[in-house]
N, CA and C atoms as an extended XYZ file, in Angstrom:
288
Properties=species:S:1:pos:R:3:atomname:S:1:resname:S:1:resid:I:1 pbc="F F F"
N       117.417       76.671      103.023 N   UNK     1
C       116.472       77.472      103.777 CA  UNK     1
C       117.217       78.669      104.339 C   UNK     1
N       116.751       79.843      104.236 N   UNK     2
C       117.253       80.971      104.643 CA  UNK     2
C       116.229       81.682      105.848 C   UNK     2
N       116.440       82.637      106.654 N   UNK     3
C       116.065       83.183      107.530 CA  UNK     3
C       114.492       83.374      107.468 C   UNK     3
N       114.326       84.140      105.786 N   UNK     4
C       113.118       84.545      105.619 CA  UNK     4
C       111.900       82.646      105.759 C   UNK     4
N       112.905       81.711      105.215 N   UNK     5
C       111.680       80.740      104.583 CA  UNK     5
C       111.810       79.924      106.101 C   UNK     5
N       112.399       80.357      107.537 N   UNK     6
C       112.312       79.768      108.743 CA  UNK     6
C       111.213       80.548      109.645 C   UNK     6
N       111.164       81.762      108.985 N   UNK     7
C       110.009       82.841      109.776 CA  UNK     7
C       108.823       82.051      108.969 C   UNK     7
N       108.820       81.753      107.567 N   UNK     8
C       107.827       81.449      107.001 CA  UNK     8
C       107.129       79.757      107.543 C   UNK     8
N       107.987       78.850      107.573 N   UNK     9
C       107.998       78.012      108.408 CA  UNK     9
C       106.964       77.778      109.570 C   UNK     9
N       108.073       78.810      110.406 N   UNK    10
C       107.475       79.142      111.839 CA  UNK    10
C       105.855       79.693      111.831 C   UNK    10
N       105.587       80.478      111.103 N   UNK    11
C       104.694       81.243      110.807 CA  UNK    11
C       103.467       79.900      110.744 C   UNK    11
N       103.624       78.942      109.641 N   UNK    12
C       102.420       77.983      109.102 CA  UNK    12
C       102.539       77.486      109.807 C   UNK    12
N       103.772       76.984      110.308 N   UNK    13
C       103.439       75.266      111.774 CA  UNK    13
C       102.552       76.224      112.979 C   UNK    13
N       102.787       77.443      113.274 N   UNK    14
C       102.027       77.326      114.389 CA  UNK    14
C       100.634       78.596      114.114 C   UNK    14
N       100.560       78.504      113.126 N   UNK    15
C        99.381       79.626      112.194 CA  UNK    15
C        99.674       81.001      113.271 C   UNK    15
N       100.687       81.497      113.041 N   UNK    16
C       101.037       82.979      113.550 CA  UNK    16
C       101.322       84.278      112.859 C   UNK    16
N       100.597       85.726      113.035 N   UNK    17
C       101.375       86.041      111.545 CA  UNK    17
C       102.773       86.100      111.423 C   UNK    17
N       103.148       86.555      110.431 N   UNK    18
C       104.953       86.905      109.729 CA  UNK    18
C       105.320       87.416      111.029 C   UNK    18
N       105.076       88.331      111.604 N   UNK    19
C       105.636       89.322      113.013 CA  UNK    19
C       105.758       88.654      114.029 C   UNK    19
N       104.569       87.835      114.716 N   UNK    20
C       104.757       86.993      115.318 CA  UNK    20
C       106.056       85.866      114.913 C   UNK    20
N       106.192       85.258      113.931 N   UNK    21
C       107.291       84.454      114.056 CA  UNK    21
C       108.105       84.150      113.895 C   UNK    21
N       108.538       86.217      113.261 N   UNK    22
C       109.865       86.660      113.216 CA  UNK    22
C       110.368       86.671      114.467 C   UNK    22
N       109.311       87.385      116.088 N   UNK    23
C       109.972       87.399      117.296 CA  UNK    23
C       110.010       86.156      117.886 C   UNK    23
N       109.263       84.963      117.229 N   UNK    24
C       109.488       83.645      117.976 CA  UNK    24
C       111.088       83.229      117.458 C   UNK    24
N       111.034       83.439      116.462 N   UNK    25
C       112.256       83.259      115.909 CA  UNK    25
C       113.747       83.847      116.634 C   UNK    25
N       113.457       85.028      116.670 N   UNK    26
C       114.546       86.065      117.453 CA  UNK    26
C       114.986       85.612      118.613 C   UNK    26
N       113.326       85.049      119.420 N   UNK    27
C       113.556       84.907      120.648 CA  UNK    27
C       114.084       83.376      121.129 C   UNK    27
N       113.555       82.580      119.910 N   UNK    28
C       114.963       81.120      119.791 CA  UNK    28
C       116.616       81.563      119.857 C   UNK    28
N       116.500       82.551      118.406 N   UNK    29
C       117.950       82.296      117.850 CA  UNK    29
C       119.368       83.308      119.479 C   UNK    29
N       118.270       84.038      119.826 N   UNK    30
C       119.240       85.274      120.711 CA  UNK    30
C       119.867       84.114      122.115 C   UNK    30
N       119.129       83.505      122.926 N   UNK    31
C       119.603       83.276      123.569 CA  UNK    31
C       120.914       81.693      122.863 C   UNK    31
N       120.357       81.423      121.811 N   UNK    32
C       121.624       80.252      121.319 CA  UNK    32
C       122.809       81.456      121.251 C   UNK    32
N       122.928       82.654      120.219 N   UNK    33
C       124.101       83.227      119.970 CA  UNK    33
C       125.004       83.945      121.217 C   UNK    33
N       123.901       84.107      122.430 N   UNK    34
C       124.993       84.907      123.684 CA  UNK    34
C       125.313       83.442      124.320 C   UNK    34
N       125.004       82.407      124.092 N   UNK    35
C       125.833       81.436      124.852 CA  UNK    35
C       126.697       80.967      124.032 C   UNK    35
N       126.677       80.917      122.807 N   UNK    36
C       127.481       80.865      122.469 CA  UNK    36
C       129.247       81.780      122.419 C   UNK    36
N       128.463       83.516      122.430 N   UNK    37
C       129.772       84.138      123.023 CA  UNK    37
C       130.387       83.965      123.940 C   UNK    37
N       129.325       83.112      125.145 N   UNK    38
C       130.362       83.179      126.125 CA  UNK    38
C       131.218       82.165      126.020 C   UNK    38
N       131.369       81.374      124.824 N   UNK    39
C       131.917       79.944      124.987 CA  UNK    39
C       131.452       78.745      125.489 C   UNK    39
N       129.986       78.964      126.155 N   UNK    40
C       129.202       77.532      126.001 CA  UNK    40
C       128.595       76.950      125.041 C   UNK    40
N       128.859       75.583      125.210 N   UNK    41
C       128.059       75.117      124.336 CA  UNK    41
C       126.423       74.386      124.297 C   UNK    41
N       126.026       74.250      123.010 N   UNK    42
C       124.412       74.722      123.134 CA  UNK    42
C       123.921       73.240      122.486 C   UNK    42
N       123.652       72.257      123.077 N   UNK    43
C       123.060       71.546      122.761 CA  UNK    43
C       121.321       71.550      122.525 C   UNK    43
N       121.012       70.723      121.216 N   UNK    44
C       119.269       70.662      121.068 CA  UNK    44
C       119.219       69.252      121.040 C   UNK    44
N       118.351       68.874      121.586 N   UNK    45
C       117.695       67.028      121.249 CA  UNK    45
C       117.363       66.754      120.150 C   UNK    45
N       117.872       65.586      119.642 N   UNK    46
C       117.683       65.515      118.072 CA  UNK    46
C       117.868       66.010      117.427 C   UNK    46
N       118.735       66.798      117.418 N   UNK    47
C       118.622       67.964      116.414 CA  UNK    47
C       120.667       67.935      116.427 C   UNK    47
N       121.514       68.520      117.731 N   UNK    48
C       122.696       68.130      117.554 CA  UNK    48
C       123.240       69.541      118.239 C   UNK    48
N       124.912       69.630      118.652 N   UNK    49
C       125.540       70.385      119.399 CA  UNK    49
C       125.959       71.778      118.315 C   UNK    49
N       125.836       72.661      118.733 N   UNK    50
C       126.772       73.903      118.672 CA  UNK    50
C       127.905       74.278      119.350 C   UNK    50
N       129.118       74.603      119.098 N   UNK    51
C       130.340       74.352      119.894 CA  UNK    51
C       131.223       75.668      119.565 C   UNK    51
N       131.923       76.898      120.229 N   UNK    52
C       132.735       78.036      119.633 CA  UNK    52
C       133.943       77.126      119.821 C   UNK    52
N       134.728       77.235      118.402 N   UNK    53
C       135.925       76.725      118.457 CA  UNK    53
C       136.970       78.212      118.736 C   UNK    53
N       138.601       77.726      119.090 N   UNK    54
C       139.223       78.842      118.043 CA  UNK    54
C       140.572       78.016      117.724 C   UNK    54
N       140.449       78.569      116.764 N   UNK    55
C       141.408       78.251      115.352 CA  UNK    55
C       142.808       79.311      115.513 C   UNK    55
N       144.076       78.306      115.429 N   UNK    56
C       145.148       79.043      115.952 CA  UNK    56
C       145.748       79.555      114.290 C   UNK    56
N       146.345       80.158      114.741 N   UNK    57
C       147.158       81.327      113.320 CA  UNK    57
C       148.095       80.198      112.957 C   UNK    57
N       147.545       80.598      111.269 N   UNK    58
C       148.784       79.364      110.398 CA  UNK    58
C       149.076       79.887      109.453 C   UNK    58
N       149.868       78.800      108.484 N   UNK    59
C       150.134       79.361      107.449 CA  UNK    59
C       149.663       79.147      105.756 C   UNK    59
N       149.135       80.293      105.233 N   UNK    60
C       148.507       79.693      104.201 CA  UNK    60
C       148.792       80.006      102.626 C   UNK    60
N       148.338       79.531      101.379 N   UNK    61
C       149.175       79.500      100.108 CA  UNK    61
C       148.078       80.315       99.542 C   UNK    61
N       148.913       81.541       98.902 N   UNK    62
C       147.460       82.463       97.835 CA  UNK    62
C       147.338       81.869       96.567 C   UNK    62
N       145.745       80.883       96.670 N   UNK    63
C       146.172       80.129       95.156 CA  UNK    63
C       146.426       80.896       94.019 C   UNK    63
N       146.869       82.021       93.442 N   UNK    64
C       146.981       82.971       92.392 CA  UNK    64
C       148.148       83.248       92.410 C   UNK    64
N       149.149       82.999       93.079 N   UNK    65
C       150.536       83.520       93.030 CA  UNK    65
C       151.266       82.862       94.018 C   UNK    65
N       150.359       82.035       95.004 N   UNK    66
C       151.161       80.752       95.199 CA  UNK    66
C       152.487       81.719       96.330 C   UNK    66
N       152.356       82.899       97.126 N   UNK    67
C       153.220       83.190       98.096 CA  UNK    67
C       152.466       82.677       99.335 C   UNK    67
N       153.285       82.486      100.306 N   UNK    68
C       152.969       82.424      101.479 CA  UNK    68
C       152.286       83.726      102.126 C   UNK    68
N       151.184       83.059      102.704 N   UNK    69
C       150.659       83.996      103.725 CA  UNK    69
C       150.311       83.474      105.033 C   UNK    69
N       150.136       84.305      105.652 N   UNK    70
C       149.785       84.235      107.504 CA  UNK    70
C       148.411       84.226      107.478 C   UNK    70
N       147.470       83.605      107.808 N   UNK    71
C       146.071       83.190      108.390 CA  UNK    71
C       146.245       83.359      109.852 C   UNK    71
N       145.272       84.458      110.107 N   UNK    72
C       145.343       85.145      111.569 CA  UNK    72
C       144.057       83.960      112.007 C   UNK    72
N       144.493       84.032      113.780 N   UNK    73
C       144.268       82.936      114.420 CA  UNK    73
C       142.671       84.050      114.000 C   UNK    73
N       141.475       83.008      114.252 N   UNK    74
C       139.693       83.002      114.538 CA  UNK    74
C       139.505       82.008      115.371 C   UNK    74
N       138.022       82.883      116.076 N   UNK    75
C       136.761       81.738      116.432 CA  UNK    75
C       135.625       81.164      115.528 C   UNK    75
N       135.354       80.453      115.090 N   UNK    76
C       133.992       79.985      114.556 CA  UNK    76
C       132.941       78.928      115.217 C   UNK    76
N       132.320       78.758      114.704 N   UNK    77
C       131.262       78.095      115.409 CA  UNK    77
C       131.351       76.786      114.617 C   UNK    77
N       131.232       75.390      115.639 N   UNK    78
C       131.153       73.961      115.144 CA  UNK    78
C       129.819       73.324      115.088 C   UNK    78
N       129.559       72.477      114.619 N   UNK    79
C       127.933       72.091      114.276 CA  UNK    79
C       128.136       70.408      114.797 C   UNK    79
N       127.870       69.572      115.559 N   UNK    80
C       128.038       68.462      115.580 CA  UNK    80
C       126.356       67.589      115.027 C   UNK    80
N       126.386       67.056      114.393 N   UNK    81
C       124.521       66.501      114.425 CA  UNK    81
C       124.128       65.367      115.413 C   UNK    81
N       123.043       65.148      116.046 N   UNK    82
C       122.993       64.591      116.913 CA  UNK    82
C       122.933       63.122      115.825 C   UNK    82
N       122.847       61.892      116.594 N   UNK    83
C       122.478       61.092      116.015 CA  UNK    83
C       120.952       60.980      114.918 C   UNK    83
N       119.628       61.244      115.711 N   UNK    84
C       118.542       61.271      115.288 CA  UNK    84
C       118.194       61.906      114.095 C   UNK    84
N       119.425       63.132      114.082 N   UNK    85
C       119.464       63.624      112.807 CA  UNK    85
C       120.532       63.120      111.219 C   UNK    85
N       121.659       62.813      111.972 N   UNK    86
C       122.038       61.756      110.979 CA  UNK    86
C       121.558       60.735      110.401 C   UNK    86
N       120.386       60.123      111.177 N   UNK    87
C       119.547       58.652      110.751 CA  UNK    87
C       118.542       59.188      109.802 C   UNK    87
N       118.183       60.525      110.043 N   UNK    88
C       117.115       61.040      108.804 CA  UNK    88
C       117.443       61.370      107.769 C   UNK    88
N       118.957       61.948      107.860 N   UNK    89
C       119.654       62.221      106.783 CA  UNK    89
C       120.542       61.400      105.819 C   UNK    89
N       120.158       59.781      106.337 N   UNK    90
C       120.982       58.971      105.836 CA  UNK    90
C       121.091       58.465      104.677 C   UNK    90
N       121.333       57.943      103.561 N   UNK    91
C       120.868       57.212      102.569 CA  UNK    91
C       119.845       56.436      102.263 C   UNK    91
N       119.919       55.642      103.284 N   UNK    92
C       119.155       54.622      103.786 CA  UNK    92
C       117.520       55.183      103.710 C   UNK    92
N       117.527       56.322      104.261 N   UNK    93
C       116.469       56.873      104.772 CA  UNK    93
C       115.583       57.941      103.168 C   UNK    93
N       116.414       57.767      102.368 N   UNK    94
C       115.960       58.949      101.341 CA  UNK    94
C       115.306       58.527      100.348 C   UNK    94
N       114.864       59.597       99.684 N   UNK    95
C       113.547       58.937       98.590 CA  UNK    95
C       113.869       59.495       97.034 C   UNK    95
N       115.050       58.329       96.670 N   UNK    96
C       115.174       58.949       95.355 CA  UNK    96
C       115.057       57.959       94.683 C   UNK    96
């Protein structure tokens, strides 16, 4: 699922047009991404944690020639799933 088919989503679950639930959308996703800059983290119910990590500078191998290189330290973002969502996603739970 990509951005467009979550507006589209949004749009049928709550019969709104496209515009409408592009800004419902916006107005979810904006306040998750500035808490996330500030380094909090963003929990949803059932659903699972968002977490800014940062990742310290190491060292890494260019698979093509196999020299050493330096991997400059980053932040990224961690995804934890809550439970409720692991149990839906389980094996157990699937229909194949």
């Amino acid at each position: 699922m990509n951005h467009s088919d979550l507006v589209t989503a949004v749009a049928t679950a709550l019969d709104l047009s496209r515009k409408q639930a592009e800004a419902t959308v916006a107005a979810v996703l904006a306040p998750v991404t500035e808490a996330l800059s500030r380094g909090e983290e963003v929990k949803l119910n059932n659903f699972g944690a968002f977490e800014l990590v940062d990742r310290p500078a190491r060292q890494g191998r260019n698979p093509q020639t196999g020299a050493s290189i330096e991997i400059a330290a980053s932040r990224t973002v961690k995804f934890k799933p809550a439970k409720a969502l692991r149990d839906t996603l389980s094996p157990a739970n699937s229909k194949a």
